[in-house]
Each structure stands twice: as C-alpha cells, then as structure tokens.
C-alpha positions as a Markdown table, in Angstrom:
| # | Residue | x | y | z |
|---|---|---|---|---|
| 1 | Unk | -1.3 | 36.2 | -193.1 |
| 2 | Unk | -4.4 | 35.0 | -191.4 |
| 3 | Unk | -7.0 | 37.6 | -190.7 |
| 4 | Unk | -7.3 | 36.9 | -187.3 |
| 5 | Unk | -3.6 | 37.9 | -186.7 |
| 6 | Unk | -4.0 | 40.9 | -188.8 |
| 7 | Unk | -7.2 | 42.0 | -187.1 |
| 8 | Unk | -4.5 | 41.6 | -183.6 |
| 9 | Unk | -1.9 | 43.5 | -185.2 |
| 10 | Unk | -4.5 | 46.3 | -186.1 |
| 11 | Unk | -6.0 | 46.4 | -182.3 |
| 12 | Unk | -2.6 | 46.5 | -180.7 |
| 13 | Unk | -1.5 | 49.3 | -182.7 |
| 14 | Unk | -4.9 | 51.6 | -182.0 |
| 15 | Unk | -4.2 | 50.8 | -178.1 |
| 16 | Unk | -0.8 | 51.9 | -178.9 |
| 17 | Unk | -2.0 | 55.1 | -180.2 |
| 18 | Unk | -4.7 | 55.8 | -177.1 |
| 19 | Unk | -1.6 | 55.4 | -174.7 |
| 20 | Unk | 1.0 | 57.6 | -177.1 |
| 21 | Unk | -2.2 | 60.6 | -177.1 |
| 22 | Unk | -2.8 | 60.0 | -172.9 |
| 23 | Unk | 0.9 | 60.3 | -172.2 |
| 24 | Unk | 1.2 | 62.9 | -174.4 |
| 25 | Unk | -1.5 | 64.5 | -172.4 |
| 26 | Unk | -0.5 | 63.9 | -169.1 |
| 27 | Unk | 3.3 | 65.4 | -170.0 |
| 28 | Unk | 1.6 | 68.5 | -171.3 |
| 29 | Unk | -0.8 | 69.0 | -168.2 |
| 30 | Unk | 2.7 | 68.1 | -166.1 |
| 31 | Unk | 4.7 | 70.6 | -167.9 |
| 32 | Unk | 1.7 | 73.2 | -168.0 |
| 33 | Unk | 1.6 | 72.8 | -163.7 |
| 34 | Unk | 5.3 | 73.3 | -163.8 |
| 35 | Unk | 5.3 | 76.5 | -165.8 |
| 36 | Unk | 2.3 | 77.9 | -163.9 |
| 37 | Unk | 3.7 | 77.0 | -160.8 |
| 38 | Unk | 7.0 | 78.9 | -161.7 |
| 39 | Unk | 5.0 | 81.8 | -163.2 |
| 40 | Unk | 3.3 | 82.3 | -160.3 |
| 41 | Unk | 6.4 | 81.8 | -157.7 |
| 42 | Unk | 8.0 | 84.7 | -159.6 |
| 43 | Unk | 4.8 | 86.8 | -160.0 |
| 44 | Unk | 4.3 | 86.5 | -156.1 |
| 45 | Unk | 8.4 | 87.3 | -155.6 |
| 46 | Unk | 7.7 | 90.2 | -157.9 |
| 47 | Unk | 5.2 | 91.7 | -156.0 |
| 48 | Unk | 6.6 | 90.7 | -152.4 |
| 49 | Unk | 9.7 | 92.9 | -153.7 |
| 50 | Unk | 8.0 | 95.8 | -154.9 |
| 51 | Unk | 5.5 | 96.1 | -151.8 |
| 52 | Unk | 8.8 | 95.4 | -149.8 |
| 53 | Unk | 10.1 | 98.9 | -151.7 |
| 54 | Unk | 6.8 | 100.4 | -151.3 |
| 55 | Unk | 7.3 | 100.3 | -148.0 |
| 56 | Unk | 10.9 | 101.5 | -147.8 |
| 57 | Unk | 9.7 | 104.4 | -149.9 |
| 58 | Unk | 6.8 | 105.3 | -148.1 |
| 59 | Unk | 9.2 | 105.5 | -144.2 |
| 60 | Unk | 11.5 | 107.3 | -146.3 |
| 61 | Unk | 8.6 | 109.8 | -147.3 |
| 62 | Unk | 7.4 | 109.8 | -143.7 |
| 63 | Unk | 11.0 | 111.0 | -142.5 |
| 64 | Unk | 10.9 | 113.6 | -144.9 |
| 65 | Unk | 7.5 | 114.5 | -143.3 |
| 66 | Unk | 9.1 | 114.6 | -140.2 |
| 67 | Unk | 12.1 | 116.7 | -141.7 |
| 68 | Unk | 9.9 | 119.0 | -143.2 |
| 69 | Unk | 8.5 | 119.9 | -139.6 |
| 70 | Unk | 11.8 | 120.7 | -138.7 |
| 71 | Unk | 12.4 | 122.8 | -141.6 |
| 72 | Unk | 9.1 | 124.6 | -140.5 |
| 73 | Unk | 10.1 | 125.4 | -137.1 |
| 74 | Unk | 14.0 | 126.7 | -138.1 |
| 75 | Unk | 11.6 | 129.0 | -141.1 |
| 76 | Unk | 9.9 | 130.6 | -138.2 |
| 77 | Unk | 12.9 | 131.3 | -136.5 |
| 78 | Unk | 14.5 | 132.6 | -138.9 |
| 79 | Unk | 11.5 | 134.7 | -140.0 |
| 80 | Unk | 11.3 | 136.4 | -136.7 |
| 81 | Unk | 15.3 | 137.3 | -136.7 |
| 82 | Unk | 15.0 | 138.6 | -139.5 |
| 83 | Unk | 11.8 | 141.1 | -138.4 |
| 84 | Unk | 13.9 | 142.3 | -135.4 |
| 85 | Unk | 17.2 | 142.9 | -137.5 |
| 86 | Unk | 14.9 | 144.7 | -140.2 |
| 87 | Unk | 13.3 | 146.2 | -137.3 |
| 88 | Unk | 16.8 | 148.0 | -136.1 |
| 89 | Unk | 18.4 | 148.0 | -138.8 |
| 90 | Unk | 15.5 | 150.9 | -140.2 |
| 91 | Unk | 15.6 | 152.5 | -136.8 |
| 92 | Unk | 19.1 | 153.4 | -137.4 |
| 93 | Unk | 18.4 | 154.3 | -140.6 |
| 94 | Unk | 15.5 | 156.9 | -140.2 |
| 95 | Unk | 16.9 | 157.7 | -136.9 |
| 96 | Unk | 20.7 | 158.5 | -138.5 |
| 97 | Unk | 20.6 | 162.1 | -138.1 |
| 98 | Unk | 18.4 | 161.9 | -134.6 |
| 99 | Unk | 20.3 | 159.9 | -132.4 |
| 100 | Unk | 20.6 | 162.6 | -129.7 |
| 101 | Unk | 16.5 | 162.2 | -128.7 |
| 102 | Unk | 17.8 | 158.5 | -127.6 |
| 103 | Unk | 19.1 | 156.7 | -124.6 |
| 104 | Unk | 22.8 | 155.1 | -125.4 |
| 105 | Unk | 21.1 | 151.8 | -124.5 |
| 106 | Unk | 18.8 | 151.9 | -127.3 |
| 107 | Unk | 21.2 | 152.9 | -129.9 |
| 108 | Unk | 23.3 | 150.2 | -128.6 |
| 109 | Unk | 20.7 | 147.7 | -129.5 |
| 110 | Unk | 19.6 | 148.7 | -132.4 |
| 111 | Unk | 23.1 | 148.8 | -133.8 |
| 112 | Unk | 23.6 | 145.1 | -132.4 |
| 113 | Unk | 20.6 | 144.0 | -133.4 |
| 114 | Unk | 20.9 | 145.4 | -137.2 |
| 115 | Unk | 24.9 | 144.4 | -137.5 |
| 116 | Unk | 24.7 | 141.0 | -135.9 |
| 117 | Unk | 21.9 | 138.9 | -136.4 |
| 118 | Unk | 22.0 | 136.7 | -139.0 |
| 119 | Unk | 21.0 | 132.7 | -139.1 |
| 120 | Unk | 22.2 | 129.2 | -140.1 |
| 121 | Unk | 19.5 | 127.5 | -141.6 |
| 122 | Unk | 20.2 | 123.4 | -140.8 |
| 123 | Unk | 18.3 | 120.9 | -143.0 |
| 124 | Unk | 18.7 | 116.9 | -142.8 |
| 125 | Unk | 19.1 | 115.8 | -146.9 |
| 126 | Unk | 19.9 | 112.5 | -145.6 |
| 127 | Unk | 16.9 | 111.0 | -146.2 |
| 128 | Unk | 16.0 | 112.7 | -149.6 |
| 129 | Unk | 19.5 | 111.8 | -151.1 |
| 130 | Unk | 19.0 | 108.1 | -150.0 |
| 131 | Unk | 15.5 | 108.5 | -152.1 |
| 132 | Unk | 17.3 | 109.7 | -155.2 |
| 133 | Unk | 20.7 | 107.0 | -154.5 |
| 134 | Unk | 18.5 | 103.8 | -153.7 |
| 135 | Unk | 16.2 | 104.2 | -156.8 |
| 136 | Unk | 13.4 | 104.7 | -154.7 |
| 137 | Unk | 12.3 | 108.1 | -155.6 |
| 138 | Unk | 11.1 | 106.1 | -159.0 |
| 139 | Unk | 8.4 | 104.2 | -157.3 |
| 140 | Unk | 6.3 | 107.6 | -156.2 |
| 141 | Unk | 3.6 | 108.0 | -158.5 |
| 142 | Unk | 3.3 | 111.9 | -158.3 |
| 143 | Unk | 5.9 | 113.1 | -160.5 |
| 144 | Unk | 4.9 | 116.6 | -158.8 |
| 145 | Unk | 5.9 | 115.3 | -155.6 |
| 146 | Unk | 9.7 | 114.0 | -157.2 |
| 147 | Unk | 9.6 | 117.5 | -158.3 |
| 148 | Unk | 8.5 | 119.4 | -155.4 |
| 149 | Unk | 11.4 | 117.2 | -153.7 |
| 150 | Unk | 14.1 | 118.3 | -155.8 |
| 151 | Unk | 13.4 | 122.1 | -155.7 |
| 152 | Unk | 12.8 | 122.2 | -151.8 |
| 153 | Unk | 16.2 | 121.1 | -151.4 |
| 154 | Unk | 17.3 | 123.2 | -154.3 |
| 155 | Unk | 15.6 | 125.9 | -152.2 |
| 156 | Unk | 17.4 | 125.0 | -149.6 |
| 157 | Unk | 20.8 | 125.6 | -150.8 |
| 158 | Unk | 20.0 | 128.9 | -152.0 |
| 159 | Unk | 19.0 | 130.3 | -148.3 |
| 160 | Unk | 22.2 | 129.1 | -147.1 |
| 161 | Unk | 23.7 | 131.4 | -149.9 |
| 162 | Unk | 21.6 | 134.5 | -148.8 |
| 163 | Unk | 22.4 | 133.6 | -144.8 |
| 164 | Unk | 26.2 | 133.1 | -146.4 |
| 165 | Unk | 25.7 | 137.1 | -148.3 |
| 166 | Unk | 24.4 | 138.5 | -145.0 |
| 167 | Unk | 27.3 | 137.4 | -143.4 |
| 168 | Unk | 29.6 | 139.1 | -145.1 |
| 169 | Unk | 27.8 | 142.3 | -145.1 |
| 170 | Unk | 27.7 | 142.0 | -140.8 |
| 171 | Unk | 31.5 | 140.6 | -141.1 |
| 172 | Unk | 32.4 | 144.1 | -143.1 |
| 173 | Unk | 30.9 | 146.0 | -140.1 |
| 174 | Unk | 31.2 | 143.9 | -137.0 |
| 175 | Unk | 34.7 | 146.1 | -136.5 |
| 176 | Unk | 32.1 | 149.2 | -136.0 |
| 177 | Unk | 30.2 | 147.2 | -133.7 |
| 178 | Unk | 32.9 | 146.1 | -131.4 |
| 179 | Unk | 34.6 | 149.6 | -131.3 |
| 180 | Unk | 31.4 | 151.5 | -130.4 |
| 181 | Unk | 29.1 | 149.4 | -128.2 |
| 182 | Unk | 29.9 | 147.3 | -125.1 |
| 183 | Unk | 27.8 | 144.8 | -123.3 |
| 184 | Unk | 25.8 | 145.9 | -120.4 |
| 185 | Unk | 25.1 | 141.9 | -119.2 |
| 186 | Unk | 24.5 | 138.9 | -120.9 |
| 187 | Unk | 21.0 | 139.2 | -121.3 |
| 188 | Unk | 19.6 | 137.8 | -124.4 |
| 189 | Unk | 15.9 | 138.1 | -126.2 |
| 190 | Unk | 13.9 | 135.6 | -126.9 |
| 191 | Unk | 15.7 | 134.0 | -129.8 |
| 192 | Unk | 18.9 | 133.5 | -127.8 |
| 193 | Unk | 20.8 | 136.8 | -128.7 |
| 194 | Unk | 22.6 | 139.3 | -126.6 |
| 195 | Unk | 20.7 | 142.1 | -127.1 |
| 196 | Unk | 21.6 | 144.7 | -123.8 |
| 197 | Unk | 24.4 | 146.6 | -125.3 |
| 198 | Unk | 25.1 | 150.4 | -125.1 |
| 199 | Unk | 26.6 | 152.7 | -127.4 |
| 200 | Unk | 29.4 | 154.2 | -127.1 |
| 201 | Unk | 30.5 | 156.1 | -129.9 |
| 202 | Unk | 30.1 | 159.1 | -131.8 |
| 203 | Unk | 26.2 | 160.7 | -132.5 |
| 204 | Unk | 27.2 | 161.0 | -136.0 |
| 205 | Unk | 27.4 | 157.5 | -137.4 |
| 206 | Unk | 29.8 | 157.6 | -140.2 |
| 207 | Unk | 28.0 | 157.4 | -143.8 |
| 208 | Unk | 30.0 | 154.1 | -145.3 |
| 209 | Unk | 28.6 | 152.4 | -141.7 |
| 210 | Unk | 24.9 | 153.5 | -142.8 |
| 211 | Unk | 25.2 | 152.5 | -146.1 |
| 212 | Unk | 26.5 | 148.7 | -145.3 |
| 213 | Unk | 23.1 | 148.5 | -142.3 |
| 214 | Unk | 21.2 | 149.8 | -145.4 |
| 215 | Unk | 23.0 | 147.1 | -147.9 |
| 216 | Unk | 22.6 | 144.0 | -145.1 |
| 217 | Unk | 19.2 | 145.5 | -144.5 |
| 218 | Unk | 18.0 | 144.7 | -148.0 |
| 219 | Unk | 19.5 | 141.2 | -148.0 |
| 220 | Unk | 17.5 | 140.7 | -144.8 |
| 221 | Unk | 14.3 | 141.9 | -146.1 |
| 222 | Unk | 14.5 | 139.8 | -149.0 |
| 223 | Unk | 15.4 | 136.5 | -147.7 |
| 224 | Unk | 12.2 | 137.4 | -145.1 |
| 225 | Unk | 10.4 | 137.0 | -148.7 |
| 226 | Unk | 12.1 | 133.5 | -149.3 |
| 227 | Unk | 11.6 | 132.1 | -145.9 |
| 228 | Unk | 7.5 | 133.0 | -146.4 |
| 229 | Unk | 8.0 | 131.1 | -149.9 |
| 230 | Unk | 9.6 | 128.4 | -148.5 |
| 231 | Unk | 7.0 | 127.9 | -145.7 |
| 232 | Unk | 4.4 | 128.1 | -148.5 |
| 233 | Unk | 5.8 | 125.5 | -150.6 |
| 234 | Unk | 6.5 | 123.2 | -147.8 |
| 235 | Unk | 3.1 | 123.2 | -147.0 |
| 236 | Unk | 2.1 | 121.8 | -150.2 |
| 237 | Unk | 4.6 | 119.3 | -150.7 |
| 238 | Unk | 3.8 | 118.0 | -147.3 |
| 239 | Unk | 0.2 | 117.5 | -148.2 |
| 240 | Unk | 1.2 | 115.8 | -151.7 |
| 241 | Unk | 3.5 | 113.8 | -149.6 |
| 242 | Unk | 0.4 | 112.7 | -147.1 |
| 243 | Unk | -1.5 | 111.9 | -150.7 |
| 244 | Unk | 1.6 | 109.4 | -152.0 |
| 245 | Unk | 1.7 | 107.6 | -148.7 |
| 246 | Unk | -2.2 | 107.6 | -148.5 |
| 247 | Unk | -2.5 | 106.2 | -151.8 |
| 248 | Unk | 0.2 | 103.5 | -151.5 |
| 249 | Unk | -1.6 | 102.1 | -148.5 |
| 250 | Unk | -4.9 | 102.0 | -150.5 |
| 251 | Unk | -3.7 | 99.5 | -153.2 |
C-alpha cells in the first residue's frame, strides 16, 4: 500500500480519536450537570421541608407557650382556694371545742368553706399530643425541653388525681354540710363561691366530721405544695421553650 494512503489512514484515525476523547468529555460534563442539578433540586426540597417543619414545630411550641399561661393563671386559682379551705378547715379544727365564743355565721363559713371547696384543674394537651403524634417533637434540639414536655403533662394528670381524692373526702361529708348550715344569700367571695352560710347545728361537732375536715385538710395542704411545684417548673420550661424557638430562628 502506497505511503501516502497509509500516512491518510493514520491521520483519519488520530482525528477519530480527538473526537471519540471530546464527546466523551462533553457526555461526562453533560451527565456531571444533570446529576448536580438533581443533587441540588433534592438538597434544596430537603431543606425547604425541614424549615417547613421547623416552622410547624416552632407555632406548635408557641401554643404551648400560650397554654402554659393558661395553666399559670388556673395554678393561682387554685392556689388561693386552696389557702382559704386550709384556712377554715384549721379554724374548725382548733376552734372544735370553742365554737360557742362564735357567731353561727362564722361557723357556717368556715364549715362551707373547709367541706366544699375543691377545684378542677383544665389543661389544653391538644397541642402537645399533636407534637408527640406528627413527629415533630423530634425536630427540638433540647432534649430537656422533650422532657420537661412530657413530665408537665405527666404533672398534670396527677393534680387531677389529688382534685379527684379531695372530692371524695368533701363527697363523704357534704351530707354534714347540707344538714347543718343554710344559705343566708347567694353571695359569693372572690373566687366565685357561696361563702354567706350559717350554722345550724349542734356546738359539738361530731368527732368522725372532724376527723374527715382534718383528712381533706391534709390533701389540701399538700396539693398547695404541688401547685407551687408546678408553677416552678412551668417557669422553666417556658424559658427553655423561648430558647428552642429563639434558636430555630437564628439558623
């Protein structure tokens, strides 16, 4: 074969060669774009989604914020019924065997006051349980604030089983009450209950009666000490709370 055909052959198959390595090239920058591009769509989808539950979390948390105000106000109420009925409730006691030095109007409500009162304590769990049931409670970064969560409501639960104990104890007694006071009007104090009643029964309260004032009268005193712990712990999970949301914003 002539060299001059050869020498052809030769120069077609190096151009051949340059265009195979350029198209190769160009595929792989092609197929590099395409990847990066998709890479990024999902990276940007990924972090659209999560800011998207960032912020669901963070409205939920402001609720709770909201809920937890609440919860302070209906703690103060119930703090201050339970002062007056420990307040009566130890008048009768000291005053048992005294009760001729008094007016019938102030035995009558003292004994209403100490047989009687008792709260409901209402929280809102809505918001909390859709933390827990949407998945959302995993996105807080203070696991001392997931935790602090939990045990309020937790907390919460047990009241309601020391408001549920005092109720039986003024339940077992309200018979007493009924029999041996009347109401003078319908006069109430400043919590909203009917306090102007007057006794009208014996001097000599009967011993079983005393004992069941002196059995609700613990209850009472020790559910004052779990409203004051539950107004203490409030006020830190509301500041950790304030700390999550705060720090969400930030980043």
């Amino acid at each position: 074969m002539p060299l001059g055909i050869l020498f052809l052959l030769f120069l077609i198959y190096k151009l051949m060669i340059v265009f195979m390595k350029k198209q190769l090239i160009r595929y792989f920058l092609e197929f590099l774009v395409i990847v990066l591009g998709i890479s990024i769509s999902f990276y940007l989808e990924k972090q659209n989604a999560i800011k998207y539950k960032e912020t669901l979390k963070n409205q939920s948390l402001s609720r709770i914020l909201t809920n937890c105000k609440v919860d302070h106000e209906d703690y103060l109420f119930n703090l201050e019924a339970q002062k007056i009925a420990i307040k009566s409730g130890q008048w009768i006691v000291d005053n048992q065997s005294q009760l001729a030095k008094f007016s019938r109007d102030s035995i009558g409500y003292h004994i209403g006051a100490a047989i009687s009162i008792n709260t409901i304590f209402v929280d809102n769990q809505e918001e909390y349980r859709g933390l827990q049931n949407s998945g959302l409670i995993e996105l807080i970064d203070n696991e001392s604030v997931v935790t602090a969560l939990q045990k309020k409501y937790i907390y919460h639960d047990f009241c309601k089983q020391i408001e549920g104990m005092i109720d039986l104890r003024a339940n077992a007694i309200l018979d007493f009450l009924h029999t041996n006071t009347k109401y003078n009007s319908n006069q109430v104090n400043a919590l909203g209950y009917q306090i102007d009643r007057t006794y009208t029964g014996n001097l000599k309260i009967p011993q079983k009666i005393i004992q069941q004032i002196q059995d609700k009268l613990y209850l009472h005193h020790y559910y004052k000490g779990r409203i004051l712990r539950g107004i203490k712990t409030d006020e830190s999970l509301v500041k950790q709370i304030n700390d999550e949301i705060g720090a969400t914003k930030k980043s």
